[in-house]
N, C-alpha and C positions, 0 to 999 in steps of 0.2 A: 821220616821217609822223604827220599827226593822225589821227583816225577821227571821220567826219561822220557823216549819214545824210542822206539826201534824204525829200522828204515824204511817200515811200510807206512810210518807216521802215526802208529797204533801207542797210544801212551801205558806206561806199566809204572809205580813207584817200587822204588829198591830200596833197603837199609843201606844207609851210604858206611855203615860200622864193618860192612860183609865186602865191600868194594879192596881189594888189595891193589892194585893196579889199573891206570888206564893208559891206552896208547893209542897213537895216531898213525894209521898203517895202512892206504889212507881213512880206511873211516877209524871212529873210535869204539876200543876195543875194550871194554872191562873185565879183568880178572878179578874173579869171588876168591873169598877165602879158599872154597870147596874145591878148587879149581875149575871150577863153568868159567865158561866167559861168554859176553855176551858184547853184540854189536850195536851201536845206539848212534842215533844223528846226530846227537851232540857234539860240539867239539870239545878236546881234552880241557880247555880251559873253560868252556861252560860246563862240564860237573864238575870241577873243582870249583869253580864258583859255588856251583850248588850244594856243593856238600859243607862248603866255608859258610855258607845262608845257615844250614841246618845247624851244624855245632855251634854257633853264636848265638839262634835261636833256641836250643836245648839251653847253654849254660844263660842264659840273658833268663829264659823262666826259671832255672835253677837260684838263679840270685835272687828275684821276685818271693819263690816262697820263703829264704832264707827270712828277707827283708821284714816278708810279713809272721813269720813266725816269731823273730827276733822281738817283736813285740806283743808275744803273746804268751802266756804263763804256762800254757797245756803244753803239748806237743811242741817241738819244736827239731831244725836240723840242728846237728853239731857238728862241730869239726871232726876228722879222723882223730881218732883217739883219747879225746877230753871232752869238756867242757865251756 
């Protein structure tokens, strides 16, 4: 989840996976998959930052359990389709 705020300066976080679009018009303007859209103080290039923050932090701990399962006999991830 990111953490937004709307123009009353009230913070909300959103799945940045549900974000389809943002625009600047002049505030910035989020289109959801669902079609909502919502208005936020942020500007266009501060939640694409923030969402570029999240997906490097999702796959950076995705590496992490790889790493540590990669040396462990039980459990472990695999690749798509093998071993």
């Amino acid at each position: 989840m990111i953490i937004l705020h709307r123009l009353n300066g009230v913070a909300f976080a959103i799945n940045p996976d549900l974000v389809q679009r943002a625009e600047q018009t002049p505030d910035t303007v989020l289109t959801l998959t669902d079609g909502t859209h919502l208005v936020v103080a942020e500007s266009v290039e501060d939640v694409a930052q923030a969402m570029t923050r999240f997906k490097a932090m999702v796959m950076s701990q995705a590496w992490q359990i790889h790493r540590v399962d990669a040396g462990h006999r039980g459990l472990r991830v695999l690749p798509h389709g093998g071993e």
